[in-house]
ZAVEXVEX-171644 format. One record per residue (C-alpha): x, y, z; residue in three letters. Coordinates in steps of 0.1 Angstrom, whole numbers, plus 2048, in hexadecimal, padded with zeros to 3 digits. Last residue first. Layout:
REM ZAVEXVEX-171644
X,Y,Z,ALA
...
END
This chain:
REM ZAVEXVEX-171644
154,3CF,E46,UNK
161,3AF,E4E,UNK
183,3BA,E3A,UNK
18D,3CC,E5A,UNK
18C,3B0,E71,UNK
1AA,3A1,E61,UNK
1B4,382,E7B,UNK
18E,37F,E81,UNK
186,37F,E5A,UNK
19E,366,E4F,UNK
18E,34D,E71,UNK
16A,357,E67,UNK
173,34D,E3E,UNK
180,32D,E48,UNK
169,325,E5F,UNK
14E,32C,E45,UNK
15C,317,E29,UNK
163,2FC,E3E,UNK
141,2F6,E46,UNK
137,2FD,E24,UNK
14B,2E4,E19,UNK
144,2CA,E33,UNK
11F,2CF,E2C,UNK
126,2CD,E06,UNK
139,2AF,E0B,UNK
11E,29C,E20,UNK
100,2A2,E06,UNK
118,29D,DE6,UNK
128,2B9,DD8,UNK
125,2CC,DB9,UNK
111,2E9,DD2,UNK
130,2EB,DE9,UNK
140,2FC,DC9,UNK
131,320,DCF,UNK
139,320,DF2,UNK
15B,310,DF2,UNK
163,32B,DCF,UNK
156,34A,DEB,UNK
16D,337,E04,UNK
18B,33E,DEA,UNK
17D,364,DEA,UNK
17F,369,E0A,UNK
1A0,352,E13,UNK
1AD,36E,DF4,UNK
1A2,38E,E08,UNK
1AB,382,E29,UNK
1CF,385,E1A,UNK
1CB,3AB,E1E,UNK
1C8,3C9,E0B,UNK
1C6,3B8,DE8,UNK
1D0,3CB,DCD,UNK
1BA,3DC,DB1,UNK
1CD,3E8,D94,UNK
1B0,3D8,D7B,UNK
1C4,3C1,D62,UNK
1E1,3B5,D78,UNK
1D5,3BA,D99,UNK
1AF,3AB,D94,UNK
1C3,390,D7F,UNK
1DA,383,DA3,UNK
1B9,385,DB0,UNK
1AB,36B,D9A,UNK
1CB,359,D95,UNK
1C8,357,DC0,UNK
1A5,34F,DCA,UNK
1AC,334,DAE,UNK
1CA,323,DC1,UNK
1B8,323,DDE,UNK
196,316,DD6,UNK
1A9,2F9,DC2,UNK
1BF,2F0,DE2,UNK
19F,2F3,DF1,UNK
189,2DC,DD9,UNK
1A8,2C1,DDA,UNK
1A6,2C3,DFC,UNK
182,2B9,DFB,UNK
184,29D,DE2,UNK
19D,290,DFA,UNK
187,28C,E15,UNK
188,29F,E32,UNK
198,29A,E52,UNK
1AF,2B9,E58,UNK
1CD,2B6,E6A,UNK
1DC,295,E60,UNK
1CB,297,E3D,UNK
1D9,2BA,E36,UNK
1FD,2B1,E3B,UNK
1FC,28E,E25,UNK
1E7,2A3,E0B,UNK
207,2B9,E0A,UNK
222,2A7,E0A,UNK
224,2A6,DE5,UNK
222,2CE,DE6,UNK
245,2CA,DF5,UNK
24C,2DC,E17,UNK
230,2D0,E27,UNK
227,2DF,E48,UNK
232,2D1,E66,UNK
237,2E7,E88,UNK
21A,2FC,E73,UNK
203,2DE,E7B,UNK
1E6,2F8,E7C,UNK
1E9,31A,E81,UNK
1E2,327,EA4,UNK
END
């Protein structure tokens, strides 16, 4: 089931609307996922330019972006950093359960 797929933003400027009315967390925290994201992606977007080494499946880069959650929950306030690592590891179970392989 993906979330609020019948309505995804279509502009990035819709975005925080879109993830607000499906996901309750604070802005801060979106902006730390949108950030996640977008760096799970230049770094693995590098590892193929400058080392050959592709990705074998888009679990890899929710992986890695929930490596970044992990790592930056520690900057966060008591309640944040729960929320984050929460997230984190849902995240990371759902990626791996739709690409079992990569749990290996």
């Amino acid at each position: 089931l993906t979330i609020g797929a019948d309505t995804r933003s279509v502009m990035f400027s819709q975005y925080f609307w879109w993830v607000s009315r499906y996901l309750p967390i604070s802005r801060n925290l979106q902006i730390i996922g949108v950030a996640a994201i977008c760096w799970a992606i230049w770094k693995i977007h590098n590892k193929a330019c400058f080392e050959k080494k592709l990705i074998r499946s888009p679990a890899e880069i929710v992986c890695y972006a929930c490596a970044f959650l992990i790592y930056w929950a520690g900057l966060q306030n008591e309640s944040e950093r729960n929320n984050l690592l929460a997230g984190a590891a849902a995240l990371e179970a759902e990626a791996l359960r739709h690409h079992e392989g990569q749990a290996r």
